[in-house]
SEFI-155982 format. One line per 4 residues: number of its first residue (from 1); their letters; for each residue z, y, x of N, C-alpha, C. Coordinates in steps of 0.001 Angstrom, whole numbers, plus 500000, padded with zeros to 6 digits. Layout:
<pts>
NUM> A> Z,Y,X,Z,Y,X,Z,Y,X  ...;
</pts>
This chain:
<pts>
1> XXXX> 503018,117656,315707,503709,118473,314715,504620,117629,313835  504839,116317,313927,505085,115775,313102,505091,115645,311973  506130,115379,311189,506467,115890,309693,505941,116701,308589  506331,118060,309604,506197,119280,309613,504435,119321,309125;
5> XXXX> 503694,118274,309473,502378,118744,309213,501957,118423,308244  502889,117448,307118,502895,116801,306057,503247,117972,304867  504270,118810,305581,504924,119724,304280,503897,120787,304204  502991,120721,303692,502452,122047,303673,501838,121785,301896;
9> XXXX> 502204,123452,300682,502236,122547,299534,500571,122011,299088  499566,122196,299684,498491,121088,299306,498397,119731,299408  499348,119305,300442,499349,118144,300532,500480,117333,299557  501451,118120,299341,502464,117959,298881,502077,117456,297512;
13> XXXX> 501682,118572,296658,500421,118282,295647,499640,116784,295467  499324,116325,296839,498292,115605,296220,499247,114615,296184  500017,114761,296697,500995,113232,297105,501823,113631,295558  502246,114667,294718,502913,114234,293541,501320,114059,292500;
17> XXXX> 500613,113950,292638,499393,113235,292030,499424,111948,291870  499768,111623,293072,499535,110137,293698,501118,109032,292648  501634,109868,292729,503122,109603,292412,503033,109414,290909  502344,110900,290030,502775,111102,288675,501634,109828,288140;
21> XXXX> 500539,109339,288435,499624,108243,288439,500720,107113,288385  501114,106936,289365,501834,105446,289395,503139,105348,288604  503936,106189,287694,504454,106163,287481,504380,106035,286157  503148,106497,285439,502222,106378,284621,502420,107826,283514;
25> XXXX> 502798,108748,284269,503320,110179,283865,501997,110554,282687  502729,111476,281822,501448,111824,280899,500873,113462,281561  501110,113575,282561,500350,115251,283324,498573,114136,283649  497973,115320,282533,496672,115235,282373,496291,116647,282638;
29> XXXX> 494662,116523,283077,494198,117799,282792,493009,118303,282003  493086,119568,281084,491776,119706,280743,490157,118675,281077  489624,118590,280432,488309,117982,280209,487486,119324,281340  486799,118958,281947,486271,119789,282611,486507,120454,283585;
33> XXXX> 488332,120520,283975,489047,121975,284479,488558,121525,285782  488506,120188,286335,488556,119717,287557,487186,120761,288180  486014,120133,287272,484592,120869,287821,484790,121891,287746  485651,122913,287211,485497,124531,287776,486589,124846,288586;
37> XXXX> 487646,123397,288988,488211,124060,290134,487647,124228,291345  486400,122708,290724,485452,122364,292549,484416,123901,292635  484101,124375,291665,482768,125158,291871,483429,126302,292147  484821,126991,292012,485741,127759,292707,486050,127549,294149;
41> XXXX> 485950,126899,294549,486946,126684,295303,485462,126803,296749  484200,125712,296328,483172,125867,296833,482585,127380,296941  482849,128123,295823,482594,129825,296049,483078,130094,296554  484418,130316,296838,485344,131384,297646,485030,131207,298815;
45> XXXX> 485270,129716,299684,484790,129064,300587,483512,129476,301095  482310,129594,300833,481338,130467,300628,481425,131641,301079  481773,132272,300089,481864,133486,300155,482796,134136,301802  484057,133702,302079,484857,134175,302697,484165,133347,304590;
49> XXXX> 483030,132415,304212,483141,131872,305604,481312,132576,305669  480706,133255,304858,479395,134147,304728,479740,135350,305345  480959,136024,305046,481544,137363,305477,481974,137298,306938  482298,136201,307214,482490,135748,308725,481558,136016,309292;
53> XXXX> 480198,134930,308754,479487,134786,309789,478531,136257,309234  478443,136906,309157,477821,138439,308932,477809,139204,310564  479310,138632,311135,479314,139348,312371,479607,138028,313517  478574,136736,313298,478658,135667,314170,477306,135867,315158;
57> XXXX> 477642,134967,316485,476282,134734,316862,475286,133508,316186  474237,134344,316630,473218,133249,315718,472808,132060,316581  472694,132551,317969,472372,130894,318746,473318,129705,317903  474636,130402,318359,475794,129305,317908,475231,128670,316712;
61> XXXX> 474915,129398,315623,475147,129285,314265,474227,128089,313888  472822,128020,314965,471703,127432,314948,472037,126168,315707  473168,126310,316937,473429,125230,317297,474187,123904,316570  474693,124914,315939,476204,123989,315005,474939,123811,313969;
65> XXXX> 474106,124170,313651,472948,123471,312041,473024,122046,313196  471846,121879,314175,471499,121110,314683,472265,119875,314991  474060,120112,315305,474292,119131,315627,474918,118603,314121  475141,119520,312836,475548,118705,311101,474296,117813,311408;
69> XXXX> 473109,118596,311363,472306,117859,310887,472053,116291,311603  472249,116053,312937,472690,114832,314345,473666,113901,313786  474753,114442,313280,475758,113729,312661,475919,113195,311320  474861,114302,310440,474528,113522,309250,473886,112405,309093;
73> XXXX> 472538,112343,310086,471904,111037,310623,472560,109913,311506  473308,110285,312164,473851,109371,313065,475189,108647,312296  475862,109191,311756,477420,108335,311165,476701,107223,310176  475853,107837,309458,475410,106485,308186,474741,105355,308980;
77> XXXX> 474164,105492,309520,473477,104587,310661,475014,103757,311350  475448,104612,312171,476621,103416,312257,477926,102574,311445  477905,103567,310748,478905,103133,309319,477553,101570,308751  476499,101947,308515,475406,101157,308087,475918,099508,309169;
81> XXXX> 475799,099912,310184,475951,098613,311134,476964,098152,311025  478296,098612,311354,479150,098093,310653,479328,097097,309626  479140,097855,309047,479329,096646,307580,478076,095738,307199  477099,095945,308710,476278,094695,308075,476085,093758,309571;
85> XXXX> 477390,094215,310565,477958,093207,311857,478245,091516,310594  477489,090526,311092,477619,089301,310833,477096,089189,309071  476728,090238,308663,476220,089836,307110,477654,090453,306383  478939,090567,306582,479939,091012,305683,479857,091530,304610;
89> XXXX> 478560,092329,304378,478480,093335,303364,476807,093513,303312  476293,092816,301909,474901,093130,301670,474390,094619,302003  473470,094513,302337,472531,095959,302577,472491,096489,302085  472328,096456,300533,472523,097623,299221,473686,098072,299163;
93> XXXX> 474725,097906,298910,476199,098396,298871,476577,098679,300364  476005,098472,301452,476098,099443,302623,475279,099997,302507  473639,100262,302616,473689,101344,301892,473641,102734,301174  474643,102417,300071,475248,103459,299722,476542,103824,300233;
97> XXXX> 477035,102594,300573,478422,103048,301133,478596,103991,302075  477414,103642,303147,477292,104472,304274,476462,106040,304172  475755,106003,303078,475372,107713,302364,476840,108490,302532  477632,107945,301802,479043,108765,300950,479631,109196,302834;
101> XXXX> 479625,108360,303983,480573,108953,304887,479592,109590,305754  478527,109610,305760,477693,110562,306624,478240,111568,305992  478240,111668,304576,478248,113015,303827,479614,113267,303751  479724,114458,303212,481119,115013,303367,481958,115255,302405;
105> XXXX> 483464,115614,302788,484527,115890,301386,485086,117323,301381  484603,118317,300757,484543,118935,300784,486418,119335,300342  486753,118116,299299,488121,118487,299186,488969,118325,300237  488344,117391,301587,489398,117129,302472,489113,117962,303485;
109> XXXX> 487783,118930,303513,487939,119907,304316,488460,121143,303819  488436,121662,302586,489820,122089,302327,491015,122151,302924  491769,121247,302682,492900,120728,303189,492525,120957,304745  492275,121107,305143,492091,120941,306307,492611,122254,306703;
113> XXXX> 491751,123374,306552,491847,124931,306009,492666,125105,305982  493405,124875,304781,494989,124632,304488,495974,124479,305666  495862,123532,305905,496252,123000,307229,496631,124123,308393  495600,124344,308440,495335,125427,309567,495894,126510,309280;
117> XXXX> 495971,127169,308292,496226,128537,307811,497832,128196,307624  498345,127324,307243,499798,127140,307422,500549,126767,308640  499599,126406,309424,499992,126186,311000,500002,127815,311845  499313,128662,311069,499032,129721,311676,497783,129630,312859;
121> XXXX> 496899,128768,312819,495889,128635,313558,494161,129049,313444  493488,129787,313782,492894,129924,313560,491523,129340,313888  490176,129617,313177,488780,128812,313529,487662,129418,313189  486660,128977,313886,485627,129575,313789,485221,129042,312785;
125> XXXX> 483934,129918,311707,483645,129998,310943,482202,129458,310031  482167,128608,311674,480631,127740,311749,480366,126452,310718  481949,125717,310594,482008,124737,310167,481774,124543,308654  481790,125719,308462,481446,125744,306896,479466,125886,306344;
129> XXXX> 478823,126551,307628,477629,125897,307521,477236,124764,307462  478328,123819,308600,477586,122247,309262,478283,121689,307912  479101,121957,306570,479127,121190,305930,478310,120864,304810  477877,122282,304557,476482,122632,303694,475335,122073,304491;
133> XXXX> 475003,121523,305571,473859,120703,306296,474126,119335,306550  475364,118764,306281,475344,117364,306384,475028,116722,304927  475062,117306,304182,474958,116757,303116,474017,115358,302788  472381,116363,303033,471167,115781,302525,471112,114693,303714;
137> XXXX> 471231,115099,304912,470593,113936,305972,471685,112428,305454  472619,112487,305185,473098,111139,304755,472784,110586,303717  472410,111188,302175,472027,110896,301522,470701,110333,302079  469936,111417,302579,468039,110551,302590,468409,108940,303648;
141> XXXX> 469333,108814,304682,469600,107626,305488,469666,106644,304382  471141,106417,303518,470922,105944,302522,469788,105615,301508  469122,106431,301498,468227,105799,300614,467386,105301,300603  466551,105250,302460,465749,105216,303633,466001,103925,303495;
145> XXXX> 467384,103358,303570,468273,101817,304379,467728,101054,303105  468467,101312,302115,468093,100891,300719,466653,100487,300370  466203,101274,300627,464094,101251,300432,463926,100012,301218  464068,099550,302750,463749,099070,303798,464543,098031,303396;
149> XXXX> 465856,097988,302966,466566,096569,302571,465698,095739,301111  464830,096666,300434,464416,096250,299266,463255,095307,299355  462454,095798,300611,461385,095968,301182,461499,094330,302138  462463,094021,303086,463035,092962,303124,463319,091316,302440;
153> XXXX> 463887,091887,301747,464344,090866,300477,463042,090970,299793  461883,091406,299421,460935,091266,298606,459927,090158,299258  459794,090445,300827,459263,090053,301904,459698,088349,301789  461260,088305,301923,461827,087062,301950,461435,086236,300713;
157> XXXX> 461536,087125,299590,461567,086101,298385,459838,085559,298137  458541,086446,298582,457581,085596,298657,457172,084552,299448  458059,084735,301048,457984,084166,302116,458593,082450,301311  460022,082745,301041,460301,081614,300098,459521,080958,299114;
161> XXXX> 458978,081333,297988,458010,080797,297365,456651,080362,297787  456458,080612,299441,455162,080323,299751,453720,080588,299175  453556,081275,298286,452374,082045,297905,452059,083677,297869  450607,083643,298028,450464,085060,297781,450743,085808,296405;
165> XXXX> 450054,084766,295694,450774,085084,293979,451976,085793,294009  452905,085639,295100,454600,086036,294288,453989,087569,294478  453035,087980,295224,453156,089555,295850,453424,090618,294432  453467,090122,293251,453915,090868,292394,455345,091310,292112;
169> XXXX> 456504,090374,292589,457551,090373,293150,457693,091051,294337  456847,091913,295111,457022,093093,295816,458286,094005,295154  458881,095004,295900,460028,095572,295762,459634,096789,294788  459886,097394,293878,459657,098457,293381,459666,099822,294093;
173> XXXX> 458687,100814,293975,458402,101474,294764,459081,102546,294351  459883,102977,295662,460936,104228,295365,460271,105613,295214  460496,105936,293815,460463,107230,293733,460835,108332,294552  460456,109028,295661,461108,109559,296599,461499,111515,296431;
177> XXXX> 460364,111666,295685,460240,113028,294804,461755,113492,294402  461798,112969,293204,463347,113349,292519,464644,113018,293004  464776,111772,294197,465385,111523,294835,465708,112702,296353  464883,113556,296683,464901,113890,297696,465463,115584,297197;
181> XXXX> 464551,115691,295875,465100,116743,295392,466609,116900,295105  466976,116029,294553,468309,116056,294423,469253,116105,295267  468865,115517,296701,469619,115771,297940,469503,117012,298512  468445,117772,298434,468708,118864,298695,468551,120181,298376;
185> XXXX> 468782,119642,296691,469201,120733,295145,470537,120712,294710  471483,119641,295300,472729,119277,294274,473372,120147,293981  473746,120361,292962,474547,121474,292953,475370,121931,293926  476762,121192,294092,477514,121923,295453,476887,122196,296261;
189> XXXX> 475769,121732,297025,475322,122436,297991,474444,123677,297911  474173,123665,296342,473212,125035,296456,474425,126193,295990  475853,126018,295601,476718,126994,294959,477076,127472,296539  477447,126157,297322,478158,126549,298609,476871,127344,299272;
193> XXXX> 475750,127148,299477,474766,127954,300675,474485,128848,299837  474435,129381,298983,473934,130255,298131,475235,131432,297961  476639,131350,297929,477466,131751,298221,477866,132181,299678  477697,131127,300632,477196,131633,302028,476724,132926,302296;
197> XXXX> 475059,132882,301843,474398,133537,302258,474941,135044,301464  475340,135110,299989,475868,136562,299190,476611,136899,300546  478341,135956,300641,478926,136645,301605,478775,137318,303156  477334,136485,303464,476685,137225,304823,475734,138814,304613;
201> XXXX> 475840,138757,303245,474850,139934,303574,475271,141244,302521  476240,140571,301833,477062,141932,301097,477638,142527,301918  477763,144036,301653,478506,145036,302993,479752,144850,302669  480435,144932,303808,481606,144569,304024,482979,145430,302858;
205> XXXX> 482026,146394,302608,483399,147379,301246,482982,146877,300229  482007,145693,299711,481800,145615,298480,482446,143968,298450  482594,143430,299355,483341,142088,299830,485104,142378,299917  485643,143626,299618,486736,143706,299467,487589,143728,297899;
209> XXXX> 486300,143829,297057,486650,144003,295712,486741,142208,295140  486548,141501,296195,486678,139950,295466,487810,139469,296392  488583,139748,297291,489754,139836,297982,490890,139215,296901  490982,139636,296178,492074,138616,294841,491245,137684,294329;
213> XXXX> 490047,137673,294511,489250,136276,293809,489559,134925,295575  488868,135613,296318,488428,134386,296898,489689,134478,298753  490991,134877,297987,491893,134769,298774,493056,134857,298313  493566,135575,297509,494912,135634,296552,495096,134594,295653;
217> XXXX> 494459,133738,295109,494287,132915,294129,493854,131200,294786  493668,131289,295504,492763,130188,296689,493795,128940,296924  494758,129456,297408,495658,128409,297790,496249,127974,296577  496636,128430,295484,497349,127942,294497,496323,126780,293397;
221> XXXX> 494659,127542,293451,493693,126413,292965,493285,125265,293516  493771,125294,294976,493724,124391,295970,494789,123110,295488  495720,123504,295504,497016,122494,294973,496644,122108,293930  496501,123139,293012,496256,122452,291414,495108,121192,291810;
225> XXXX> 493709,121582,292292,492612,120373,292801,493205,119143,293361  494052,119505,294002,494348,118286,294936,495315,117363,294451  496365,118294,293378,497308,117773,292358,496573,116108,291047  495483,116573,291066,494098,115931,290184,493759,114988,291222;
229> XXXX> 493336,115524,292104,492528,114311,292831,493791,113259,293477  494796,113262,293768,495992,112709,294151,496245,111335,292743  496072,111814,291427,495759,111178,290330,495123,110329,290088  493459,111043,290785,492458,110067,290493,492047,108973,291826;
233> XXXX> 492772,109301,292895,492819,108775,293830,493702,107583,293300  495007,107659,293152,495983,106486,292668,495300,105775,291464  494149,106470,290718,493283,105193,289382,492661,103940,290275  492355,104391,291391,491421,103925,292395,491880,102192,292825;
237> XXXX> 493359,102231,293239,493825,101783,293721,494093,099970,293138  493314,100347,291895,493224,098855,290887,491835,098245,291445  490677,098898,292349,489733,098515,292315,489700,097847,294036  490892,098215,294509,491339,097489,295838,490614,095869,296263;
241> XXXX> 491187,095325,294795,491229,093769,294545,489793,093637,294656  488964,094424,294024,487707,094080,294055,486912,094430,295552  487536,095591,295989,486550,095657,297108,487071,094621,298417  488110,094595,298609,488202,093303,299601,488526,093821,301373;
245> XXXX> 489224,093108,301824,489570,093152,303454,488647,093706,304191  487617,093543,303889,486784,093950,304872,486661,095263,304391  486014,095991,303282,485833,097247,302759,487553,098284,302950  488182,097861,302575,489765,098466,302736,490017,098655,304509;
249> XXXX> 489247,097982,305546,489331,098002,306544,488828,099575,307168  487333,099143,306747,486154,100016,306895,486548,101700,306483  487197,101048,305276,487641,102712,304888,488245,103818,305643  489346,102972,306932,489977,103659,307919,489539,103349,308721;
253> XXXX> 489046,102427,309386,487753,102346,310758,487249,103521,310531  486135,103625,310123,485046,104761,309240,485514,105782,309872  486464,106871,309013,486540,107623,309673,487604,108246,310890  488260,107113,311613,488418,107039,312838,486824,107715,313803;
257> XXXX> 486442,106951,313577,485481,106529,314436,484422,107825,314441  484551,108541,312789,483671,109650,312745,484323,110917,313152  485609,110575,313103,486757,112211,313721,487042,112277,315215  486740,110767,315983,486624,111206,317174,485336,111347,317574;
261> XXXX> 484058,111424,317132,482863,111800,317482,482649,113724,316765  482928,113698,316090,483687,115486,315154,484048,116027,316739  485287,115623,316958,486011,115930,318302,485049,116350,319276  484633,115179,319313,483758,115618,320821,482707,116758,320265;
265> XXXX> 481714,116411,319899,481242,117524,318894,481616,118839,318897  482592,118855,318396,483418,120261,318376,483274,120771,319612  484199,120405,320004,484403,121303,321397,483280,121282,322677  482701,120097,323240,481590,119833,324222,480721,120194,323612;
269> XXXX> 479787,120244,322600,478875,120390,322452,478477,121902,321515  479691,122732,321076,479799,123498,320255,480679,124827,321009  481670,124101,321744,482764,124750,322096,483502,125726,321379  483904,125036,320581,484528,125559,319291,486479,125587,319933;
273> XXXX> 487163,126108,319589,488565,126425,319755,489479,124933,319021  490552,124847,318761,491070,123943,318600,491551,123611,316900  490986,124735,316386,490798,124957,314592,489743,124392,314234  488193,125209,314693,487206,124619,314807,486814,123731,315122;
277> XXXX> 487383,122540,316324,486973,121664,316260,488119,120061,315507  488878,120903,315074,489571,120236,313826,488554,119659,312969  487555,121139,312503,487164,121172,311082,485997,119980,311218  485567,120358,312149,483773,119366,312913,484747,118000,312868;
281> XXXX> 485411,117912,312902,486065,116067,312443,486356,115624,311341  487387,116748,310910,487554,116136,309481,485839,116333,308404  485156,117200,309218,483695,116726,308330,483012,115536,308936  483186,115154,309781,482920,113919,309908,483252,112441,310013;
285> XXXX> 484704,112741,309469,485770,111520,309104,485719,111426,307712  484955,112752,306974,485414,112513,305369,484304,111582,304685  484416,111285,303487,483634,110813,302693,483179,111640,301721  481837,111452,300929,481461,112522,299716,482134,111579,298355;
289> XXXX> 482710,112291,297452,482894,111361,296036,482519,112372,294983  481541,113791,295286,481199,114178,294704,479362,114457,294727  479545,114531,295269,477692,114804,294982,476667,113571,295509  477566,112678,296665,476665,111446,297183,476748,110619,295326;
293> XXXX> 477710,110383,295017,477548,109286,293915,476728,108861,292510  476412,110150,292378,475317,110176,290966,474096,109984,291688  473800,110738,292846,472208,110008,293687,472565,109391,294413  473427,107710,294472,473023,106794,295051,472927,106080,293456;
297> XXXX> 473648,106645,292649,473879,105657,291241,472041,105275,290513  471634,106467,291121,470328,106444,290273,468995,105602,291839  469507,105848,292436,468397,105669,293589,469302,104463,294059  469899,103724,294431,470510,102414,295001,471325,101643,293170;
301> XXXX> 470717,101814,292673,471114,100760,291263,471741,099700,291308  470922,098787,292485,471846,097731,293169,473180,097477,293554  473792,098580,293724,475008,098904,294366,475961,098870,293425  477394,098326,293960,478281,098338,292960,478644,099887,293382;
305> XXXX> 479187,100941,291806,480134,101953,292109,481228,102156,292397  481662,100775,292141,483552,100760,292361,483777,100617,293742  482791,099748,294589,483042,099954,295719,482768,101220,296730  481971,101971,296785,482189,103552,297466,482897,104011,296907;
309> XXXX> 483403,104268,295099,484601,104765,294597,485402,104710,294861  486141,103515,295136,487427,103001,295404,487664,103151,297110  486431,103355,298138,486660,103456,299060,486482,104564,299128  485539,105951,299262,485943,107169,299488,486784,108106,298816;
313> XXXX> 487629,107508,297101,488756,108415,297157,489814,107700,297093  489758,106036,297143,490896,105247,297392,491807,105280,298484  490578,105165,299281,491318,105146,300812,491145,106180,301803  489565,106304,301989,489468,107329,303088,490386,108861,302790;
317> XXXX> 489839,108950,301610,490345,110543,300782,491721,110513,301498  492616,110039,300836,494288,109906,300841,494646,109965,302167  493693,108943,303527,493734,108448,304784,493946,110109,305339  492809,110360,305385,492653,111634,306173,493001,112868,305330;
321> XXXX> 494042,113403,304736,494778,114433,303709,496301,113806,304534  496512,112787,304203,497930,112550,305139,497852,112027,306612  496955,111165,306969,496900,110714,308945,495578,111331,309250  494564,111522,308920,493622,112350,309397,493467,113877,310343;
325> XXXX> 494340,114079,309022,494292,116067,309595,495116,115935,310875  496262,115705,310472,497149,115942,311813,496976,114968,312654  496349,114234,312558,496145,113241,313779,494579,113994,314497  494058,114497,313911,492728,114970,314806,492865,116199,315029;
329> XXXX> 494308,116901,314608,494648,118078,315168,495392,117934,316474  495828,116915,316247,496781,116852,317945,495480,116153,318752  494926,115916,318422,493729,115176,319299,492971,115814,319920  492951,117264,319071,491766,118079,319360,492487,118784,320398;
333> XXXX> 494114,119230,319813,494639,120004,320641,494612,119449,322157  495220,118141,322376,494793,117773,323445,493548,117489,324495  492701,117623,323498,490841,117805,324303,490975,119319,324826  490958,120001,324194,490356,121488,324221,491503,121667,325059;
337> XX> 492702,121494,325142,493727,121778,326026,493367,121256,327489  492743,119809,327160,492471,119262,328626,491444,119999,329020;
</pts>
């Protein structure tokens, strides 16, 4: 599609974000406005992909849980190896690093949407479950890796001191309770499945009276979001220096590597159309910078924040909103075509 797949105005948006940031423009926004564009935007979304699946099959619906949930476990695990091929990157800050890309971006599947709906293409309506189910399995990997890296190093440091005495220097024992709760209480995910489920089971004439809420209004809160995050994406871009060649690498490795496994996914194992299995990539090329980061902040302490910050809305975010989408749309087109 070339170009052409660039002009569409969400993207457009994020890129004068990106712009009014570096230029050092005074377009600010409200205190707060951002979080009720996300918890909008997560409703409608909800809501309009619940009304879908009202008249979906359920094998499918059960199949596509099974394989979020495959891919939520499986990407952090290899994102995890990655960055700990030759030692490059301590175990704690992978991680967490590797929580944030199991898990997903809900703003870049958006865009994605976007994407599609301005291409005139259409998709099945599955993908908006498997994003509400990848959530938790990357988070608990993360915090699993973390425990076991702690667990490690505690091991080493008595092994080093040569006595049993150090065993008080054992690793602190992870709270797993409030940690687990939170992965699979966080807010977005309980607004998005909880919205889901309203739009699956409200009758279809009482789902027409929110028709100006969660479709007339949609695309224009979309831009405004992405207008913000384009902003806070370009703050990002000072913390470059700190994260380093290897992490700035990873950021576009990453989700390469997770949009052609999406791909396959999609279509072989789902057989999803060439919208749908768009969406099964860009959820698995994205990164979370909203709900992974406060539970790794509290459960991986160890971890620097600037580095998953600076990498899931520095780089990956921006990566896949401008070479992502349309690159795993012609990709897909060409699978499902072949």
């Amino acid at each position: 599609m070339g170009l052409d797949s660039l002009l569409i105005p969400a993207v457009l948006f994020f890129l004068l974000g990106v712009i009014a940031q570096l230029v050092n423009s005074d377009l600010k926004f409200p205190e707060g406005m951002s979080k009720g564009m996300s918890l909008y935007l997560l409703m409608a979304i909800g809501l309009k992909g619940g009304a879908e699946l009202a008249n979906s099959d359920l094998f499918v619906a059960m199949n596509a849980i099974f394989w979020a949930i495959v891919l939520g476990f499986v990407i952090p695990i290899i994102g995890y190896a990655l960055l700990r091929f030759r030692n490059k990157i301590d175990p704690m800050n992978a991680a967490a690093i590797t929580a944030h890309y199991g898990s997903v971006s809900a703003g870049t599947f958006l865009t994605a949407i976007a994407f599609l709906e301005a291409s005139g293409v259409t998709h099945e309506s599955y993908p908006i479950i498997m994003m509400v189910m990848m959530e938790s399995p990357a988070i608990i990997i993360g915090l699993v890796l973390a425990a076991m890296a702690r667990k490690r190093l505690a091991a080493d440091k008595i092994g080093a001191d040569g006595t049993a005495a150090m065993g008080q220097a054992e690793a602190p024992k992870t709270d797993w309770g409030p940690l687990l709760k939170d992965a699979f209480t966080n807010g977005s995910v309980l607004l998005l499945l909880g919205a889901l489920i309203i739009g699956a089971i409200v009758p279809p004439e009482a789902m027409k009276t929110l028709y100006p809420f969660t479709k007339e209004i949609f695309m224009g809160v979309l831009c405004l979001f992405l207008l913000e995050m384009g902003m806070v994406a370009a703050k990002r871009l000072d913390s470059f220096k700190k994260v380093g060649g290897t992490l700035i690498a990873f950021g576009i490795i990453m989700p390469l590597i997770g949009g052609f496994i999406g791909v396959f996914v999609g279509h072989s194992m789902l057989g999803f159309s060439v919208g749908g299995t768009l969406l099964v990539a860009i959820l698995s090329a994205s990164a979370s910078y909203i709900a992974v980061p406060p539970v790794m902040r509290f459960g991986v302490p160890e971890a620097n924040p600037s580095y998953y910050l600076a990498l899931s809305l520095g780089i990956t975010f921006p990566f896949n909103v401008v070479v992502g989408i349309p690159l795993f749309y012609q990709v897909s087109q060409w699978y499902v075509g072949g």
